[in-house]
C-alpha positions in Angstrom: 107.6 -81.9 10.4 105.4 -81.0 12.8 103.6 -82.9 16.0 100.4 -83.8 14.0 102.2 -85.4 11.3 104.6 -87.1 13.7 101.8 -88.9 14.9 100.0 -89.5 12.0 102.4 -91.6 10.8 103.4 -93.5 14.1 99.7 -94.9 13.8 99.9 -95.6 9.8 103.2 -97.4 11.1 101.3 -99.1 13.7 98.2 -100.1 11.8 100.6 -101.8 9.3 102.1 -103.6 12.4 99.0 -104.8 13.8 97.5 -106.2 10.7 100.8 -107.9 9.7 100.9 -109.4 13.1 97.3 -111.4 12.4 98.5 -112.4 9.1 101.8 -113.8 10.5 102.2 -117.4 9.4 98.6 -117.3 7.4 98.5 -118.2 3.4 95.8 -117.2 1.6 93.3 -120.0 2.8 94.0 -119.7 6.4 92.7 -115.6 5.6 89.8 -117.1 3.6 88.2 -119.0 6.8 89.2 -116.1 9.1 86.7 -114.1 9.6 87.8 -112.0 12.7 91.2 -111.9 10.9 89.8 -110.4 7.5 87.0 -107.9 9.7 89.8 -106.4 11.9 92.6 -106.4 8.6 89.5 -104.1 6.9 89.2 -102.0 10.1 92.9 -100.6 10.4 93.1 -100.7 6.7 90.4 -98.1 7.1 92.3 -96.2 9.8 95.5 -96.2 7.6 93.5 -94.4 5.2 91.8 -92.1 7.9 95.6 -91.3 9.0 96.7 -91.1 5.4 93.8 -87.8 4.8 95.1 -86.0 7.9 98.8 -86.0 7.1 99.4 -82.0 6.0 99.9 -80.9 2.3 103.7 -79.9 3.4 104.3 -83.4 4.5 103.1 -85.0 2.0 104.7 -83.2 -1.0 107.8 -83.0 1.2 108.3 -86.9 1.3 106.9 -88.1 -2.0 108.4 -91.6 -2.1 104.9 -93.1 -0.6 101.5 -93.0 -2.9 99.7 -91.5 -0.2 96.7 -91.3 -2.6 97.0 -95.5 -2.0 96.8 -95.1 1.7 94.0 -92.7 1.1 91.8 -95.1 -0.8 92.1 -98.0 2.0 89.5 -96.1 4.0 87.1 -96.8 1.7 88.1 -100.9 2.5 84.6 -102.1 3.4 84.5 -106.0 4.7 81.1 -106.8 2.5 82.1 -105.2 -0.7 85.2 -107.7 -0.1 83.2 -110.5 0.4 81.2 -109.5 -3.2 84.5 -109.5 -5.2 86.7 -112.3 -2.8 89.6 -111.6 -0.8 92.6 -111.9 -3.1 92.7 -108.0 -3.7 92.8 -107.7 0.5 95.3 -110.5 0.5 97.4 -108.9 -2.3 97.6 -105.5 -0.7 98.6 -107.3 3.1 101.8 -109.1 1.2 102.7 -106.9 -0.9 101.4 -103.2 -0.5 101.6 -103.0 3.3 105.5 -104.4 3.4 106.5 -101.7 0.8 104.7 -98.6 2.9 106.1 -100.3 5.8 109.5 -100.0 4.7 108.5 -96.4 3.1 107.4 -94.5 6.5 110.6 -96.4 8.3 113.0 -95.0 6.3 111.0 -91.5 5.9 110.8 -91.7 10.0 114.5 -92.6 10.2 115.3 -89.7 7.6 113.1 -87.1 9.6 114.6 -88.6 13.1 110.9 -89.3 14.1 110.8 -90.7 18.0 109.1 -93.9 17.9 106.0 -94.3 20.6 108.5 -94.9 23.6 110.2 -91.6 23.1 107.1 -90.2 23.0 105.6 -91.2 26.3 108.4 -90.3 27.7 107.8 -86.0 27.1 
């Protein structure tokens, strides 16, 4: 793998972080009233999907066990075509999507022995 990839997927793996760190201990009301919450959830769903269209063709068809074409489509997440339709679809993807990739790019990392930000800085 090389170094672009590497750190294409630390930030996929970090956007997943942040968001699921303001949705910690929120149901679906407490997301309904939070605006901030749901604005800055859109934003690094976006830069998932930004991260998810630079990854190269040899990683991708390399490590097929995440729908990359998923991750792909969150940059198109736009906060008022959200607010047209609701925000179960947003919610949905947060609990249920997000964990799976999550889980995905960990074990892809750990299988590829990808050094985690720390190890990184530390070149």
């Amino acid at each position: 793998m090389n170094e672009q990839d590497q750190y294409h997927i630390n930030n996929i793996a970090n956007y997943i972080g942040e968001i699921e760190s303001y949705v910690q201990g929120m149901d679906y009301p407490d997301f309904e009233q939070e605006e901030e919450v749901r604005v800055t959830v859109m934003e690094n769903l976006q830069h998932i999907g930004q991260a998810a269209t630079l990854l190269s063709d040899e990683f991708t068809s390399q490590f097929t066990d995440v729908d990359y074409h998923v991750l792909d489509a969150f940059k198109a997440a736009k906060f008022n075509n959200a607010v047209e339709k609701g925000f179960q679809p947003i919610w949905s993807i947060i609990k249920n999507d997000l964990p799976q990739f999550r889980d995905l790019i960990m074990t892809e990392s750990e299988r590829m022995d990808i050094p985690d930000d720390d190890d990184l800085m530390d070149d």
